[in-house]
C-alpha positions, 0 to 999 in steps of 0.5 A, a space after each residue: 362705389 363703382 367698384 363694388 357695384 362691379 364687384 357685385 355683378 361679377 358675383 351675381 354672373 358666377 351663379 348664373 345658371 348654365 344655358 346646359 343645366 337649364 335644358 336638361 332640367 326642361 328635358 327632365 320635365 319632359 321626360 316626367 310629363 311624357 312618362 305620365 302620358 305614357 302611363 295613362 294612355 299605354 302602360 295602364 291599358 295595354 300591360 295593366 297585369 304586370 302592375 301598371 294601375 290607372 293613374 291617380 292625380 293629386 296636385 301635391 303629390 304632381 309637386 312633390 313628384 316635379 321637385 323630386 325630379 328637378 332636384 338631381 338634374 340640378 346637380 346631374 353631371 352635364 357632359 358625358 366627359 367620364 365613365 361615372 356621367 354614363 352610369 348616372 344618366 342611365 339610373 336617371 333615365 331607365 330606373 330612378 325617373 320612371 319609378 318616380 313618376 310611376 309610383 306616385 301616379 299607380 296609388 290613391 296614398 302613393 305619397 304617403 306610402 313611397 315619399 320616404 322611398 323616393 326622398 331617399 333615392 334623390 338624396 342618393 342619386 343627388 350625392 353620387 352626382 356631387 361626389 364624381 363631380 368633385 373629382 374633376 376630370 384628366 386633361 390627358 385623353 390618349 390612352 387605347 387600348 394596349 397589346 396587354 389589354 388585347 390579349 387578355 380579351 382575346 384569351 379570355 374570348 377563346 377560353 370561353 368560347 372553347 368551354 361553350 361550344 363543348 358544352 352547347 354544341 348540340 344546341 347551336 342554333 339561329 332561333 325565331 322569334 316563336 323558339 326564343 323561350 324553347 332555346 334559352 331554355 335549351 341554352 340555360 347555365 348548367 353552372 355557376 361556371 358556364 354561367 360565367 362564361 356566357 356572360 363575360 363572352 357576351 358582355 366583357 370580352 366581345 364588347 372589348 374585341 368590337 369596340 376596339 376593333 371599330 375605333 381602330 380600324 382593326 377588322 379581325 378584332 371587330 369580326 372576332 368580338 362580332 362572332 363571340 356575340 352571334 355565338 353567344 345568340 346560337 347558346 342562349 337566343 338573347 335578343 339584347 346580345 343580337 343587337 348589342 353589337 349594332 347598339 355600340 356602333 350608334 353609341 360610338 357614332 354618337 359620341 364621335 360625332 358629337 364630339 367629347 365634353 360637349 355632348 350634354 345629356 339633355 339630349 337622352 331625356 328629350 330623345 325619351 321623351 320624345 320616344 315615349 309620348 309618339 308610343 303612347 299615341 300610335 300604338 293603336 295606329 301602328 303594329 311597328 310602334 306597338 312592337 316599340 312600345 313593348 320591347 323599348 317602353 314598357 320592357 326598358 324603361 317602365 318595367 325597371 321604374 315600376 320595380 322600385 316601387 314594387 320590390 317595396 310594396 312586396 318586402 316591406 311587407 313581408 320582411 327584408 332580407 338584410 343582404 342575405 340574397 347576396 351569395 357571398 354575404 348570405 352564407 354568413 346569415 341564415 335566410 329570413 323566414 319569410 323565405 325560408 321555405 321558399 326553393 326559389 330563394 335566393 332569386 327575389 324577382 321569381 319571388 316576386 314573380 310568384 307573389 306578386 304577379 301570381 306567375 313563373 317567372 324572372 322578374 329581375 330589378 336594377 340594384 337600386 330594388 333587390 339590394 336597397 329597397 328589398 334589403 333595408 327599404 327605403 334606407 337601403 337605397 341610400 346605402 346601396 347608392 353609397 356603394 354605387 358612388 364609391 364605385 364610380 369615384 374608384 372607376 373614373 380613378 383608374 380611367 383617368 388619361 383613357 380615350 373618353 371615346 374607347 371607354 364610354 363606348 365599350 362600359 355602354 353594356 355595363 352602364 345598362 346592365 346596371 338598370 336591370 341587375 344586382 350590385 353585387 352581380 354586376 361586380 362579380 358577374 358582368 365585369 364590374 370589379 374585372 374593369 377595375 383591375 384591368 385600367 388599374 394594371 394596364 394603365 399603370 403598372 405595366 407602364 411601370 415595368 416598361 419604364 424600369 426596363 430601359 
């Protein structure tokens, strides 16, 4: 008897909630409450345009909204132990909980009009957790970089900074912030190539050079990956590439200092929530937290989620487009006719911009929006997060045995990027697929032909 009483509370004590999963589900709670305060007192009053309405409260619609929210930080990885737990709490925390509460706050029917939406995202996002969590994690942490990885970057550096100077020299320029627009305009590709060229400077090359630089006490490639984003800066005035640079140096600090494996991502819900709710209530009283509110709050985070729910409102309407948005796969298929005529096709966020908004301009979405939702609805976004998934598994494969620190630190770039860009492009465009084949080959087939030549 006293053994299977012993037995018993040994079984009970294995479903014991960890004390980590419990903060991150309090932070997520956080989270939604601060982002409903935000909605009310900033997102609705101070950018009420770009579709932000006076909230709406319903008590099933709040439930439904909690439980939605609850359900993936229940299944969430817990440690920033792998590349896949970067890319996870960032869908989380920029795209799939503002859109959440956002949605279901911005219309009187929001429940009947997005429930499907959302269900459909949470089971996405609920898989994509298991499924990474399931593979378990390397207990071999020592790879860095090699000269191999090294030289491809620095080459890779040059190549496009030969390109990029011969064809924007006449431009280069440090522009004020009341010259950003007149220089990105100056700056705009003038191809699919120099496009090219400008983002993988920006975005793969530099980030590779700085990061391994800074880890590694390495001061020509961090001077070196620093020079590729200040040009880049003088070419396009992105302010998102000015501060990447000083971005991946807080990211590394907090990782070092943390310590890896032991840093649980409740913290980036509580900093947000945190961040938000002082936003929502000073902005009036200060011109730096205003500053705040617009560059962080409404462009990083609430523009991202209100997205999801305006992609919907706009396709579901007048027709999806099948992946036909897509370069490579939209040659294959003629475009959908409610677009047809339209020479914006195929950049749905000026579509959207247009049609929506009723102004020219960008209105670019995470993945989760322009190929799930905008492609297939509300069943898209399982789909696309399938994809996302396969993904992740392929990526934490291939980083198995790397430096946790070097790899978070230098995909940190990517893992936002997928907030606020195609599938497809992230893959072909920022490094997504190259990432791949880069760990994949200097990982392991170079240690090959290294070992068969001794």
């Amino acid at each position: 008897m006293n053994n299977i009483a012993t037995n018993l509370a040994a079984t009970t004590w294995k479903f014991t909630v960890p004390r980590a999963r419990i903060l991150l589900i309090f932070s997520v709670l956080l989270y939604v409450a601060a982002l409903i305060l935000g909605h009310e007192r900033y997102l609705a009053v101070e950018h009420a345009f770009w579709g932000f309405n006076q909230p709406h409260y319903d008590l099933l619609t709040l439930f439904v909204t909690v439980v939605l929210a609850i359900v993936p930080a229940s299944v969430m990885p817990l440690y920033f132990d792998r590349p896949s737990t970067l890319f996870i709490n960032a869908l989380a925390f920029f795209v799939y909980i503002p859109g959440l509460v956002i949605a279901m706050l911005n219309r009187v029917d929001a429940l009947d009009a997005y429930f499907w939406l959302f269900f459909n995202f949470c089971l996405g996002l609920l898989i994509c957790s298991l499924l990474v969590r399931s593979t378990g994690r390397s207990l071999v942490e020592e790879k860095v970089p090699s000269r191999f990885m090294i030289g491809f970057n620095l080459c890779g550096a040059l190549f496009c900074f030969i390109v990029l100077f011969l064809t924007y020299r006449d431009i280069l320029t440090f522009s004020g912030l009341n010259e950003i627009y007149l220089q990105r305009e100056k700056g705009a590709a003038t191809s699919l190539f120099i496009g090219y060229c400008q983002v993988y400077l920006a975005y793969f090359f530099s980030p590779v050079l700085f990061v391994s630089g800074v880890l590694y006490k390495r001061l020509f490639l961090a001077l070196l990956g620093f020079s590729g984003f200040i040009f880049i800066y003088m070419i396009t005035a992105e302010r998102t590439v000015i501060l990447l640079p000083f971005i991946l140096l807080v990211v590394a600090m907090a990782f070092k200092i943390g310590g890896f494996g032991a840093r649980n991502g409740y913290g980036l819900f509580l900093l947000g929530a945190v961040f938000v709710a002082l936003v929502s209530m000073l902005f009036e009283q200060s011109q730096l937290v205003s500053q705040f509110g617009v560059y962080f709050f409404m462009r990083l985070i609430a523009i991202p989620g209100l997205f999801v729910s305006q992609y919907y409102d706009l396709f579901s309407v007048q027709g999806y487009t099948h992946w036909s948005h897509v370069s490579v796969i939209g040659n294959l298929f003629e475009v959908p006719r409610a677009y047809a005529g339209d020479e914006k096709w195929p950049a749905l966020g000026k579509i959207l911009a247009e049609r929506v908004l009723g102004i020219q301009s960008q209105s670019n979405a995470g993945f989760v929006a322009t190929d799930g939702v905008a492609a297939f609805g509300s069943i898209g976004v399982l789909i696309i997060c399938l994809l996302y998934s396969g993904w992740l598994l392929l990526l934490d494969h291939v980083s198995r045995g790397w430096s946790p620190l070097f790899l978070m630190t230098v995909l940190f770039p990517l893992a936002f990027i997928t907030t606020n860009g195609s599938f497809f492009t992230i893959l072909a465009s920022f490094g997504g697929a190259l990432w791949i084949v880069l760990l994949w080959v200097d990982k392991y087939r170079f240690r090959l032909i290294r070992e068969a030549g001794k």
